[in-house]
N, C-alpha and C positions, 0 to 999 in steps of 0.2 A: 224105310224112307230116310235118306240122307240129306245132308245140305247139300251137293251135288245136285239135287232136282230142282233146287228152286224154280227153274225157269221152264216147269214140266207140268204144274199144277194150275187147276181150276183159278179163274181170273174171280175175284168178289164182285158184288154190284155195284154200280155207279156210287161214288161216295157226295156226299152233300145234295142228295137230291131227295133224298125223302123229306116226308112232311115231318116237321120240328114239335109239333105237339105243344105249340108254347100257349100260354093264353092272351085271349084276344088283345089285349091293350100292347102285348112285345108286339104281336105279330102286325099291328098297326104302324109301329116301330121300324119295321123293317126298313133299312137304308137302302140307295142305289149309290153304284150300279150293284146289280144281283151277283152276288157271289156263289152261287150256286151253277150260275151262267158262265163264270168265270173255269171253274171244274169243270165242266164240261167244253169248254171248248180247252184246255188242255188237252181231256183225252180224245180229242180230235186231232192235235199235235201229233199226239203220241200214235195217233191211230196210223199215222203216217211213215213212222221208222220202225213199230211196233205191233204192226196189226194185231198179233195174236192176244196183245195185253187188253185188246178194246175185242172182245165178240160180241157185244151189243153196239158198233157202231150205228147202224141202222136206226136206231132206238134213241143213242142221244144224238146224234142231226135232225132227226124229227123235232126234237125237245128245243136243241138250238134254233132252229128255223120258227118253232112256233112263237120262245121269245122275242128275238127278234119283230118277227111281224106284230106280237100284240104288243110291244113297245116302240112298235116305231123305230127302229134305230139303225137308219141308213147308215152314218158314219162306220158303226158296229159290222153290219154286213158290207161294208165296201173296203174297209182298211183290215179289217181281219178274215171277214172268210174270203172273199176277194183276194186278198194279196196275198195273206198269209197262210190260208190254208188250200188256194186253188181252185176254189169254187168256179163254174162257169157262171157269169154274170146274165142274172135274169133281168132285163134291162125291163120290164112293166112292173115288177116288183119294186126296182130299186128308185123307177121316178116316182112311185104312190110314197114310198115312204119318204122319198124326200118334198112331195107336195104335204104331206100330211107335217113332219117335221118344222115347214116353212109357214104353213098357217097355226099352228099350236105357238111358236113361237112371236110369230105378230103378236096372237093373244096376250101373251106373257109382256111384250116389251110394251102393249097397251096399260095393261093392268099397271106395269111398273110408271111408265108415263105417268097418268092419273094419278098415282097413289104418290110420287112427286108435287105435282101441282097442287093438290087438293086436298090431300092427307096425311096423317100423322109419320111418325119415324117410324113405328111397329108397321101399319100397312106399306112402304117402304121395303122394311126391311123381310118382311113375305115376300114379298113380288122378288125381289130379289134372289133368295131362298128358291124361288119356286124356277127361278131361269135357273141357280145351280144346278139342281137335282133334276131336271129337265133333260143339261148339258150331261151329265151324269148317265142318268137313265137310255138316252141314248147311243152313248158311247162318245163323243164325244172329249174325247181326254184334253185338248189346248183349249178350249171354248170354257170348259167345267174349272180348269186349275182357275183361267181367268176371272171366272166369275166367284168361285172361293175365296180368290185374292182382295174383287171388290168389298166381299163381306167383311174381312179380315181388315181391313185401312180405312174401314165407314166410320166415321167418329159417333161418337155417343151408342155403342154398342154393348150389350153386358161380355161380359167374361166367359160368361157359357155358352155364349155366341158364335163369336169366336173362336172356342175349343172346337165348337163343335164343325165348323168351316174346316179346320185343320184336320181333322182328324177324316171328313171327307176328302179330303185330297190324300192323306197317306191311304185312305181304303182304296183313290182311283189309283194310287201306283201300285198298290199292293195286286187290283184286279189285270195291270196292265205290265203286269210286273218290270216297273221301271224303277228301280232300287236306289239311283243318288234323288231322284224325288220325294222318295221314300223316307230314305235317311232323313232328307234336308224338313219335309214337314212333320217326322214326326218331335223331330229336337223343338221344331214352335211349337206341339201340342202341348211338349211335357214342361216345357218353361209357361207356357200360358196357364197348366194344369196347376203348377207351382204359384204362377202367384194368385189365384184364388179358383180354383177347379173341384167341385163337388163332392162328393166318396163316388156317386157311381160313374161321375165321366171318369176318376182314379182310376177306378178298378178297371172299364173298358180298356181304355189307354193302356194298360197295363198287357192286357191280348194283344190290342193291337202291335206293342215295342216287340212280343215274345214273338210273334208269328214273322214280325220283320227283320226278326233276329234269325229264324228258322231258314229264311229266305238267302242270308248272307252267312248260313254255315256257326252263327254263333249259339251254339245247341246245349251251350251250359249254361251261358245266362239265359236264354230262353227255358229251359227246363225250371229254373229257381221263382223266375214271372210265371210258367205255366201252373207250377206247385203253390203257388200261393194264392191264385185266382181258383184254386175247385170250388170254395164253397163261396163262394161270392160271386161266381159267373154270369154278366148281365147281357154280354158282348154277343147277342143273338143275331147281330145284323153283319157282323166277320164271317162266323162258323156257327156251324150247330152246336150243343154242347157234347154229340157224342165226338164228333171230332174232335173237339176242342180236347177231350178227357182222354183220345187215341195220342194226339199232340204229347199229354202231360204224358202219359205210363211212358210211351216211344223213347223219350226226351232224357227224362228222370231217370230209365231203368240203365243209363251210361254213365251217370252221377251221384247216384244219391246211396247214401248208406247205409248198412243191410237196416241197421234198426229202424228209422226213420223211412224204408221203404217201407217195411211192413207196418207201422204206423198211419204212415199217409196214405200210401197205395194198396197196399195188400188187404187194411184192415179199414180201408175210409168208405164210408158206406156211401158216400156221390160217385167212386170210383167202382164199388161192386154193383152199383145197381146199371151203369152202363153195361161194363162185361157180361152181362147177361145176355146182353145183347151183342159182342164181339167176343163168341167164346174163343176164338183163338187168341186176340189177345191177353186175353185170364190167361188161358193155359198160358201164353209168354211170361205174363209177370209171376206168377206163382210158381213155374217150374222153377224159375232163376233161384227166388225163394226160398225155394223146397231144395235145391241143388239136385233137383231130377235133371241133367243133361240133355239125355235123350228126349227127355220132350219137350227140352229147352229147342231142340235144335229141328224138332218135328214142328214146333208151333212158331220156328222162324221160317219155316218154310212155306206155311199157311199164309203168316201176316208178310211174307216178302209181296207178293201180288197187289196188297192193297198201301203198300209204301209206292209199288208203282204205280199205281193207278192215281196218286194223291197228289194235287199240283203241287205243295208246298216242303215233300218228303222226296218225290220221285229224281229232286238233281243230286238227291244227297244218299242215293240208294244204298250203293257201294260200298262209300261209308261207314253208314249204317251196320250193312249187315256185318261188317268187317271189326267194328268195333264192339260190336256186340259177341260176335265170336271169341278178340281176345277175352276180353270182361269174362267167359264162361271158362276161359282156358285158366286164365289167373285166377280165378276163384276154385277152380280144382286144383290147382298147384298148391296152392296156399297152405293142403292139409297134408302135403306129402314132402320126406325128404328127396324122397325118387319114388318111380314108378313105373311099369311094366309101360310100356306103350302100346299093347295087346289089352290089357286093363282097360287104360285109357279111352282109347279107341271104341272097346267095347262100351264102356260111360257113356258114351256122344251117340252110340249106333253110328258110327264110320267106318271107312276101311283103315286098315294101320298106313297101310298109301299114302291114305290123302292126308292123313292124320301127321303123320313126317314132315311131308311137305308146309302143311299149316304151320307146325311147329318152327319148324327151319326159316319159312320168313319173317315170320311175329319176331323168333329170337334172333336173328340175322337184323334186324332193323333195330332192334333194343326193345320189343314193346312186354318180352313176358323176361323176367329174370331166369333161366335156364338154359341146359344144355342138352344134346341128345349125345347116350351110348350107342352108337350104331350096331357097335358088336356085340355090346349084351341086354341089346332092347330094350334100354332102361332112360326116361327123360329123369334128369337130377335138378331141381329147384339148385338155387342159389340164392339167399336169403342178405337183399340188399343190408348193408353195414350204414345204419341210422345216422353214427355219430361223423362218420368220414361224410356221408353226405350232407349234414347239416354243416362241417368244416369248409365242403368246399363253396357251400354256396355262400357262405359268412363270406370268404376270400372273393369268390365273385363278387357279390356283391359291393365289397370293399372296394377292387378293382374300379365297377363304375361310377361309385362313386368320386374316388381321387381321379377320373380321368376327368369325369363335370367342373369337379375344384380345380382342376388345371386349368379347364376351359374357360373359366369365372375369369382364374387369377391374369390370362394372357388379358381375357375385354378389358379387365380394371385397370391391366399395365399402360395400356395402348389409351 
């Protein structure tokens, strides 16, 4: 088995859709909208450029359609599967759920009425609450941000009120993956966090920034949030925690070093008792570990499938696997002046082909310090020169700086 097959093996099960095993008081917890709902209609996306990645199509449109109807969520079936996924529109379906939608919400703008006229700020501030996650629940993304915003500018509100409003709107852009939303609420969560925010809204907030970081490619400060939240993980209503711990290894095993991985990952017993249950990614993180190659490169080829299958991994697949590739090239360089590349090759289970080729681009773009003997099969390490590089980034840096002090010195002339 080479890396060559990745796109030739067994597709994994739907991810986020098993049951979480939490106890009763999280899973009463649970927020909307369903992010499990969310996955799944992904791989409905996907099913569409991708069919082979989705062989249980059949199985989650069942799933989709079931939530949908036991939540009522017209908006949800008319702007996404409707629009965006194609669906033929089942016009007796879609006016029940909008009769149903339109009298639950009278309910709701009752309750809030009355609870204006005649009652305290807390029944107020329910009734409120309860048209959010309403908006929410049904997919409703303009109606829900709107009704967040009113929680958010209500005076006489607590502080964890508040967070907690904000951090429902970054969950609705993160479901609806609308990214300067995203950004924008979740910079009010972590300032609102900041000036008086709990340990466990901290620590959610803290999934929440790393998953929003995942989203927009920044996969080393998300890696650094992800490794710090394993043993404090409260954040049941984002992800599950096996994913969440899929997130941390994925993330980490492109950053983090050798000691400190085997500390935190290799040897962290919230870390081992997941992989139990994703034994290909053990085999990823331990092979790396161990400096077994070839089953480094057998157990990327297991977990490549379930990076596509994963809404929050699969735009960065490529990526992914690419950097992870260098990462295993440079860490066998590392222990050699030169090397057969028949050797090599052999380490990875590759062909020396493909193995050239890899080499030739990584080092062709600057990303492995090396060179290839073509004529006498030999890849030579080049062992970067510490002190020249810290020379010239001292002079870089000097550079931008005196270009700043010029720019100072012109505003101050003027």
């Amino acid at each position: 088995m080479t890396v060559e097959d990745i796109s030739s093996h067994t597709k994994p099960p739907a991810l986020g859709n098993e049951s979480s095993g939490l106890p009763e008081e999280e899973e009463e917890r649970k927020a909307v909208p369903d992010m499990a709902l969310a996955q799944d209609l992904h791989l409905l996306e996907l099913a569409q450029s991708k069919p082979d990645e989705v062989p249980d199509l059949e199985e989650v449109t069942n799933r989709v359609l079931a939530v949908i109807k036991a939540e009522k969520a017209e908006p949800l079936y008319t702007s996404v599967c409707v629009e965006k996924l194609g669906w033929p529109v089942d016009a007796a379906l879609q006016a029940e759920l909008k009769a149903s939608n339109e009298a639950e919400l009278a309910k709701i703008e009752e309750q809030l009425r009355v609870a204006t006229e005649s009652s305290g700020d807390m029944e107020v501030l329910d009734a409120m609450i309860a048209r959010e996650k309403f908006f929410a629940r049904i997919g409703n993304k303009t109606a829900a941000y709107a009704a967040a915003d009113e929680i958010l500018t209500k005076p006489k509100i607590s502080t964890g009120k508040r967070i907690d409003a904000a951090m429902d709107k970054v969950r609705l852009g993160l479901f609806f993956r609308d990214t300067e939303a995203t950004k924008e609420n979740l910079e009010r969560a972590k300032k609102l966090v900041e000036d008086g925010g709990d340990w466990d809204r901290r620590n959610r907030l803290k999934v929440y920034e790393a998953v929003a970081l995942i989203t927009t490619r920044s996969l080393k400060k998300a890696a650094e949030l992800l490794l710090d939240c394993i043993a404090t993980f409260t954040c049941v209503e984002l992800t599950t925690y096996e994913q969440f711990i899929f997130y941390a290894v994925i993330t980490n095993l492109l950053y983090l070093e050798r000691t400190k991985l085997k500390k935190k990952l290799v040897d962290g017993p919230e870390v081992i008792a997941v992989l139990r249950e994703k034994p290909a990614l053990g085999r990823l993180l331990n092979s790396l570990y161990d400096c077994d190659y070839r089953a480094f490169f057998q157990a990327l080829v297991e977990v490549t499938p379930e990076l596509t299958r994963d809404r929050y991994m699969s735009p960065h697949l490529r990526l992914l696997v690419r950097e992870m590739r260098v990462l295993v090239y440079s860490q066998f360089l590392e222990s050699y002046k030169s090397v057969r590349v028949a050797s090599m090759a052999d380490a990875f289970g590759i062909s020396v082909d493909f193995l050239d080729r890899e080499l030739s681009r990584f080092i062709a773009a600057g990303r492995l310090s090396a060179k290839i003997d073509k004529v006498g099969g030999v890849v030579e390490t080049r062992r970067p020169d510490s002190k020249n590089a810290q020379y010239l980034e001292v002079v870089r840096d000097g550079d931008a700086l005196l270009n700043r002090l010029s720019k100072l010195a012109r505003l101050v002339d003027f």
